[in-house]
N, CA, C and O atoms as a GROMACS GRO file, in nm:
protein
  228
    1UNK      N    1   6.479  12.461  20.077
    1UNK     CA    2   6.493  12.361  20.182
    1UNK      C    3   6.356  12.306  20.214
    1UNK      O    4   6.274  12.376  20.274
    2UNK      N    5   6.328  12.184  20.176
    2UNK     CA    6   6.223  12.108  20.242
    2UNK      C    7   6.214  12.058  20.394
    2UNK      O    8   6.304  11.991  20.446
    3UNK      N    9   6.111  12.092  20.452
    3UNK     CA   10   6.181  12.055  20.630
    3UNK      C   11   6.084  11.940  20.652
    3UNK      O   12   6.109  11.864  20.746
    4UNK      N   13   5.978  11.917  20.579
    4UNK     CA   14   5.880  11.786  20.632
    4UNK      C   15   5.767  11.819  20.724
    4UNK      O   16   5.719  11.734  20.798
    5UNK      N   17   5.724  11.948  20.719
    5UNK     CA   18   5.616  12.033  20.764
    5UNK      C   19   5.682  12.131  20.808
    5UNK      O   20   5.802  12.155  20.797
    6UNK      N   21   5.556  12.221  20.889
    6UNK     CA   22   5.620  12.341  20.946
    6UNK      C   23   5.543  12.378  21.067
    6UNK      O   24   5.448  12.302  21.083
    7UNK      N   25   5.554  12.470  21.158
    7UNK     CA   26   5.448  12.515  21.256
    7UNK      C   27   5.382  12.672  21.207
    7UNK      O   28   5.332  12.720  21.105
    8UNK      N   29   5.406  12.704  21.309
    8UNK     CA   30   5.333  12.838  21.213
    8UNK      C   31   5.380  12.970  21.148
    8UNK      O   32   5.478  13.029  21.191
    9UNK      N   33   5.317  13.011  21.056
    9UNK     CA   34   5.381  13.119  20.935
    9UNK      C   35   5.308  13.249  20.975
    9UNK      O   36   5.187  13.260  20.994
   10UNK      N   37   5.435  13.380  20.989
   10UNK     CA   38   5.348  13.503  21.005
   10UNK      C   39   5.396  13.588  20.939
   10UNK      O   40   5.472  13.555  20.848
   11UNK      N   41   5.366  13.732  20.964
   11UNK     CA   42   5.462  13.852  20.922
   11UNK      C   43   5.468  13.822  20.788
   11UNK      O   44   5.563  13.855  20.718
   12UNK      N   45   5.342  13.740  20.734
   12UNK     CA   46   5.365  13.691  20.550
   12UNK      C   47   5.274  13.825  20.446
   12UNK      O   48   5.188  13.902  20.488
   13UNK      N   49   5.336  13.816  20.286
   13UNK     CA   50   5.276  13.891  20.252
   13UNK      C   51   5.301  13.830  20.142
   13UNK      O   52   5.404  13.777  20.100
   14UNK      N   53   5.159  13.845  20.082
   14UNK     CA   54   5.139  13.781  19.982
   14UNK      C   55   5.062  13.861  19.866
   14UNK      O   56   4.950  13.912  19.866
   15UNK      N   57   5.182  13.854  19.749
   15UNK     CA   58   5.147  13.971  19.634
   15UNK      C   59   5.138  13.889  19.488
   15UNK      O   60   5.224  13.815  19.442
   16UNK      N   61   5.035  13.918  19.440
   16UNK     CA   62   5.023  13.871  19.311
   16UNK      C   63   5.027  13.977  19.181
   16UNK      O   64   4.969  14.085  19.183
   17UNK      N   65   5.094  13.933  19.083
   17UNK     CA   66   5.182  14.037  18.969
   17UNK      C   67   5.090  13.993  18.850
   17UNK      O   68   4.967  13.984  18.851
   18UNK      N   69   5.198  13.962  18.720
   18UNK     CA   70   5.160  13.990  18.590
   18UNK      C   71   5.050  13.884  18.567
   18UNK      O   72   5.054  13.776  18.627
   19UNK      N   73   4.964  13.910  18.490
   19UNK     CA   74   4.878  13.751  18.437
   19UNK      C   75   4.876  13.792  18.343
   19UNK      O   76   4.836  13.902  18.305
   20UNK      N   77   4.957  13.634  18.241
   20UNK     CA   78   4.941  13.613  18.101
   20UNK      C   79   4.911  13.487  18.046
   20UNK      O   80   4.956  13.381  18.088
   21UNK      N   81   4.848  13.499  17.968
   21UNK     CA   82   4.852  13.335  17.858
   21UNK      C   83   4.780  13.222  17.970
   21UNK      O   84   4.810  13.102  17.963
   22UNK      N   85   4.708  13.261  18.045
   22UNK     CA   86   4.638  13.221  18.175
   22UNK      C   87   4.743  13.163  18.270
   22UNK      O   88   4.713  13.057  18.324
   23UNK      N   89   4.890  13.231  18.306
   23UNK     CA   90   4.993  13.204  18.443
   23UNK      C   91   4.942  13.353  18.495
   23UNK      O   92   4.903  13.443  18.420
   24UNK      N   93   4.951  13.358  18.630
   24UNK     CA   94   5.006  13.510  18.711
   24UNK      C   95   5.127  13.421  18.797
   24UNK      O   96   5.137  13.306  18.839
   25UNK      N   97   5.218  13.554  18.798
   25UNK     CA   98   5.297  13.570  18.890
   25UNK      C   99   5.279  13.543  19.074
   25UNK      O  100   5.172  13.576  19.125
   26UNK      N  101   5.362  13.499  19.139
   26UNK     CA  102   5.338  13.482  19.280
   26UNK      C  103   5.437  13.512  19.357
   26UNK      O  104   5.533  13.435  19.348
   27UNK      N  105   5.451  13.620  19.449
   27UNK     CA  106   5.497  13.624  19.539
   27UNK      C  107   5.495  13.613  19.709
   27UNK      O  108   5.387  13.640  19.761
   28UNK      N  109   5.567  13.590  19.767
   28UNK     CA  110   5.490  13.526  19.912
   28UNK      C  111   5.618  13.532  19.994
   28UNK      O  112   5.700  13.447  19.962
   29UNK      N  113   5.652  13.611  20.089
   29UNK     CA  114   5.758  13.621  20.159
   29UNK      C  115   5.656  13.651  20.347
   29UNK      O  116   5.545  13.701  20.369
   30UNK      N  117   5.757  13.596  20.439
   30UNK     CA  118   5.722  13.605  20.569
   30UNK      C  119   5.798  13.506  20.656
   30UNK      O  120   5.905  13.476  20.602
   31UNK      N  121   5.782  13.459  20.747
   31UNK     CA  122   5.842  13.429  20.852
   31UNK      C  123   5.779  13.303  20.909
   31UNK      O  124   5.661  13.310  20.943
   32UNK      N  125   5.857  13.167  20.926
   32UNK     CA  126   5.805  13.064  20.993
   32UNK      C  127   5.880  12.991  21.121
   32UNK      O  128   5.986  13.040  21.161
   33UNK      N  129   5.832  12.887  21.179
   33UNK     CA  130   5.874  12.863  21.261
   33UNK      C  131   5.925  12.743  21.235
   33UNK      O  132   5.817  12.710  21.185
   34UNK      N  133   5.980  12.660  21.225
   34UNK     CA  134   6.048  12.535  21.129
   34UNK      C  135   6.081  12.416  21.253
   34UNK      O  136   6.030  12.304  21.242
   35UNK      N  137   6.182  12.456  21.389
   35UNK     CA  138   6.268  12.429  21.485
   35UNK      C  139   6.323  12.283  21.428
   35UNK      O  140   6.300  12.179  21.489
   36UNK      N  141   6.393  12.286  21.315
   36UNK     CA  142   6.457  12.173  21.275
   36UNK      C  143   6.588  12.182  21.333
   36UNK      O  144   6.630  12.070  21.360
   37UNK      N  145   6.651  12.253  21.356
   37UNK     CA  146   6.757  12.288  21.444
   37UNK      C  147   6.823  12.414  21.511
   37UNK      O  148   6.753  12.497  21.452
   38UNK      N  149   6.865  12.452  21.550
   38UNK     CA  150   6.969  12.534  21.638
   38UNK      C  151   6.934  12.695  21.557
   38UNK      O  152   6.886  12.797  21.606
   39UNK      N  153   6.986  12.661  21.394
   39UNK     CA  154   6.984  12.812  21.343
   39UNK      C  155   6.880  12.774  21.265
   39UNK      O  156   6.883  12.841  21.162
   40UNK      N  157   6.790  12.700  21.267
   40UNK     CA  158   6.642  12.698  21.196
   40UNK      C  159   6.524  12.676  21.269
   40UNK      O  160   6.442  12.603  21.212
   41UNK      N  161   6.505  12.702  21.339
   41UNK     CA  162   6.422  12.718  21.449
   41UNK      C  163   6.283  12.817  21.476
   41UNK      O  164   6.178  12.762  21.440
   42UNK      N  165   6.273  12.907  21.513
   42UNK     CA  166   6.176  13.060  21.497
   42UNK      C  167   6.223  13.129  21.418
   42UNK      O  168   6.343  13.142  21.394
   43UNK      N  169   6.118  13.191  21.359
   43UNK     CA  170   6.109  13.281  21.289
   43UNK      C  171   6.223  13.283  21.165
   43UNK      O  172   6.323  13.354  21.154
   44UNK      N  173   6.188  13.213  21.105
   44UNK     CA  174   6.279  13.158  20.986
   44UNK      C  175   6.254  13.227  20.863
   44UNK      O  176   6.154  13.189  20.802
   45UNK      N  177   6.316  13.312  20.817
   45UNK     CA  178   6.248  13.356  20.658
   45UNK      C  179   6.237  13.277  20.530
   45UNK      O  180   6.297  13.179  20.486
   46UNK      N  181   6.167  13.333  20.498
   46UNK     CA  182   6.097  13.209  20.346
   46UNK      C  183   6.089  13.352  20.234
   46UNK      O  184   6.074  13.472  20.254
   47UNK      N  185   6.105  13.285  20.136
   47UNK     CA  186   6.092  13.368  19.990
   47UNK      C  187   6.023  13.266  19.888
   47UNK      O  188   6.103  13.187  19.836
   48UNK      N  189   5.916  13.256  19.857
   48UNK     CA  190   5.843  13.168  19.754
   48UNK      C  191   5.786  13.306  19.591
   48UNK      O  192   5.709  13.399  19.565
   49UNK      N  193   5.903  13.214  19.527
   49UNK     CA  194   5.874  13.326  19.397
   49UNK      C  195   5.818  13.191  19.268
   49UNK      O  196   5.892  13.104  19.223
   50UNK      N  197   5.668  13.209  19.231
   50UNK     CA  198   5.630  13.123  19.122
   50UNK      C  199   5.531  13.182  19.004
   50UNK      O  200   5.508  13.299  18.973
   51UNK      N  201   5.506  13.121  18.978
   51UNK     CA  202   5.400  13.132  18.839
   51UNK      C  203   5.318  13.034  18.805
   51UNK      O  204   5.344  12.939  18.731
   52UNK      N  205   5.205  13.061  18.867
   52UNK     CA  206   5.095  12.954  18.856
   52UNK      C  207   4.996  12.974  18.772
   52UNK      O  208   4.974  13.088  18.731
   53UNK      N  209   4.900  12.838  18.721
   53UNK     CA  210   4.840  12.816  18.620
   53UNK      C  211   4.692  12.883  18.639
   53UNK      O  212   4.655  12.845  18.750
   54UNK      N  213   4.652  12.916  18.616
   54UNK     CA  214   4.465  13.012  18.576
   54UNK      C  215   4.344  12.922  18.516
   54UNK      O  216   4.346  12.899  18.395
   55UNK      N  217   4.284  12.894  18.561
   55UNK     CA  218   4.178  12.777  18.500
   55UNK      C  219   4.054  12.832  18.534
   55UNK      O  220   4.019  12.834  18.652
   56UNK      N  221   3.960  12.892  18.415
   56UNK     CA  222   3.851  12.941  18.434
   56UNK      C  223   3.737  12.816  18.406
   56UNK      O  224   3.735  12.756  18.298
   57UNK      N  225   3.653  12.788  18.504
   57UNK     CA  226   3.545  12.701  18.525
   57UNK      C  227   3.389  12.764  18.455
   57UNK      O  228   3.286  12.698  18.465
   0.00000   0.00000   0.00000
């Protein structure tokens, strides 16, 4: 769900996994505050599961 910003994110934890072929793994779970409506409002949970790119400079 895209909400068009957010207010603020807590109770987050943020874990990074496998690195291969220059991707690692991403995990990122915690709690935001959204108040787009009624049952989305405080303390909203989020789950962000990706695999991002590695670029050595």
């Amino acid at each position: 769900m895209y909400v068009f910003g957010h207010h603020d994110v807590y109770d987050t934890t943020l874990a990074f996994g496998r690195m291969a072929a220059e991707h690692i793994e991403l995990a990122w779970d915690g709690l935001c505050d959204v108040f787009w409506s009624s049952d989305f409002a405080e303390a909203v949970p989020f789950q962000c599961r990706c695999v991002a790119s590695v670029r050595h400079r």
